[in-house]
Structures are given as structure tokens and as C-alpha cells.
N, C-alpha and C positions, 0 to 999 in steps of 0.2 A: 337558509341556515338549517343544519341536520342536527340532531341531538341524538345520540346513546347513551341509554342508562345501561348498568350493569346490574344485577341480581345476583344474592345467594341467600338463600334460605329467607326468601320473600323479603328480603331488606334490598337497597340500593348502597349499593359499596364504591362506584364510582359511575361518572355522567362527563361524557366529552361531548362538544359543541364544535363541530366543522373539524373534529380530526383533533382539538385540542382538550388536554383534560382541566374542566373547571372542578373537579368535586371528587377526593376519594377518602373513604372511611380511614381515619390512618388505625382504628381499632382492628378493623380487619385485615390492614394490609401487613398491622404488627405481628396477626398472629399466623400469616400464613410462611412456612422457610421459604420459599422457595420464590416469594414476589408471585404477583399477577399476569396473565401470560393473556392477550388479547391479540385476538384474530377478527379482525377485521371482514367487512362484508367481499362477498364477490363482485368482481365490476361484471355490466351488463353484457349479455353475450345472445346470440340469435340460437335457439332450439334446431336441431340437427329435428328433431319428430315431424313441428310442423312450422317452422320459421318464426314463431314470436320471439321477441325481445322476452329475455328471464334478467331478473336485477335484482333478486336476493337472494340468497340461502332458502327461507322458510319457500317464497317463491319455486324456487329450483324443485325440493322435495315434493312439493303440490304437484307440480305439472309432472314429475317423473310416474307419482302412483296414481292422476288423474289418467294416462298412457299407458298403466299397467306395463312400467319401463322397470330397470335395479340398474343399479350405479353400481358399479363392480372394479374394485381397484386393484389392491395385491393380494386380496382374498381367494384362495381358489374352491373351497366350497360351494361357493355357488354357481361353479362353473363345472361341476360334475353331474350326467344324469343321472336323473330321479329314477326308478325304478317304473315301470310301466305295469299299471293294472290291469289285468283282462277280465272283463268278467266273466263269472264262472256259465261254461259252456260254450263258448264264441269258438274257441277252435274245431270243436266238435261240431255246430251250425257250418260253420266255414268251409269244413272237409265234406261234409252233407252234402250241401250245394252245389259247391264244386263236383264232386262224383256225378249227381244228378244233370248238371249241363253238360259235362263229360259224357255223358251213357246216351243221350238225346241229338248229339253231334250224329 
């Protein structure tokens, strides 16, 4: 038997049992236009990272930023390169060196 509560603003506004709703605020459900809009969990699925079985949401997001992974969807922001730092002087070492194994050929 699964249970889900629901939360807003540290209250419980409704609680389903196996998928069905036993319990919701009708105080809150009056005052919202628009009705209640619930998404449901993800079914379980194997990691493309490292094969484990992932079976929730909260789940999913752990194991992405434990992988130093991003879920990237229609967002293209995060799909454009960062600018690359050099620190100051590395070209100038770079060119140095280089010459120097250059002139020693």
C-alpha cells in the first residue's frame, strides 16, 4: 500500500492511497481557479551512467548531481560554451617553451 500526501504551505491539502484520493482540503481546493494539477511519480527505469534501477524523482535528481550529470531538455542555455579562462601568462610560458625546444632541435 503507497500513500501520497500533498503539501502547500506546510499544510497537507490532499493524501492518495494506491493511486486513489482518500483526503483533500476542499478549503484549498476552493480557493485555487484553476483545480489541482498532480504529476504523478516516474516509473522505474535503469541509469544509462551506471545501470542502477532509479524509481523516483527526488531519486533521479540525487544520482544526476551525485555523476556531476544536467538533464537538459528544450533549454538551450546550457548547451552553449562557457568561455574559457587562461590564466594570465600561460600563452606567453607556452610560446617560451616551445621556441626553446625549437632552437635545441
Amino acid at each position: 500500500m503507497r500513500t501520497r500526501s500533498i503539501y502547500r504551505d506546510g499544510r497537507v491539502i490532499a493524501v492518495y492511497s494506491d493511486g486513489q484520493l482518500v483526503y483533500s482540503d476542499a478549503q484549498f481546493c476552493e480557493s485555487m481557479p484553476h483545480g489541482l494539477q498532480i504529476i504523478r511519480d516516474i516509473e522505474p527505469y535503469r541509469s544509462m551512467i551506471d545501470g542502477t534501477i532509479i524509481t523516483s524523482r527526488s531519486r533521479h535528481r540525487e544520482h544526476l548531481q551525485s555523476h556531476g550529470c544536467l538533464e537538459v531538455g528544450n533549454e538551450t542555455k546550457y548547451l552553449k560554451q562557457r568561455p574559457v579562462q587562461t590564466p594570465p601568462g600561460l600563452k606567453e610560458t607556452l610560446a617560451r617553451v616551445a621556441y626553446e625546444r625549437l632552437r635545441y632541435k
